[in-house]
C-alpha positions as CSV (number, residue, x, y, z in Angstrom):
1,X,15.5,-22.7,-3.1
2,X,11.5,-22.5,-1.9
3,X,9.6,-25.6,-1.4
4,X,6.6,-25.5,-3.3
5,X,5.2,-28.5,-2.6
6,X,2.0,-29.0,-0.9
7,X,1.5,-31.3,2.0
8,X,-2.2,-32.8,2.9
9,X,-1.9,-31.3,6.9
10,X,-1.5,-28.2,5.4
11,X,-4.7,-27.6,3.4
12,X,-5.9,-24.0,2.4
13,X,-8.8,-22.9,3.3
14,X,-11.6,-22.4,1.0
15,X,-11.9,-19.0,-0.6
16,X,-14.9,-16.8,-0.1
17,X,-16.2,-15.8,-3.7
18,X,-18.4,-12.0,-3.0
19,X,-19.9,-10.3,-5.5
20,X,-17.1,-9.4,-7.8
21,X,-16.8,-13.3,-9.0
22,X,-20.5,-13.5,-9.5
23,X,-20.0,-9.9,-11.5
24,X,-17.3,-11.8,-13.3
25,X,-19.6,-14.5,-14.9
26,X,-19.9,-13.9,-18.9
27,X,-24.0,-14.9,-18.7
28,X,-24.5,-12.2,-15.9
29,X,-22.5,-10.0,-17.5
30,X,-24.6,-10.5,-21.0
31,X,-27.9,-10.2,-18.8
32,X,-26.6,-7.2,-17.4
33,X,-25.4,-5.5,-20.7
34,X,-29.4,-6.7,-22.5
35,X,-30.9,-4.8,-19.4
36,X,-28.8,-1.6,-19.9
37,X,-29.1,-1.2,-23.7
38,X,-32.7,-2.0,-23.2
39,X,-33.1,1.2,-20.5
40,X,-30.6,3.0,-22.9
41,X,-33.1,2.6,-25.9
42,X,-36.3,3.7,-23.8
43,X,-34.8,6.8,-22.3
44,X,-33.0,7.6,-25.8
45,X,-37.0,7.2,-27.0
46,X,-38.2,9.2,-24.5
47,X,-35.7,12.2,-24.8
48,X,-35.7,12.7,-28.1
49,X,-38.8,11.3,-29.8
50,X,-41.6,12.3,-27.5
């Protein structure tokens, strides 16, 4: 059977977070989402009424 306990000597290291956590935040992601419809709406505009 494993041991799966954890001892104190044996801490982890801390985990490096890049840029696919900070992509994984829902308030970025909203952000991210007003910024494209917004550049979706003024190229739509552009194309096809002007």
């Amino acid at each position: 059977m494993l041991d799966t306990t954890t001892s104190d000597t044996a801490a982890p290291p801390e985990e490096r977070r890049g840029c696919l956590f900070a992509l994984s935040q829902p308030p970025l992601m909203i952000f991210l989402a007003v910024i494209g419809c917004l550049l979706l709406m003024a190229s739509l505009h552009d194309l096809l009424l002007l």
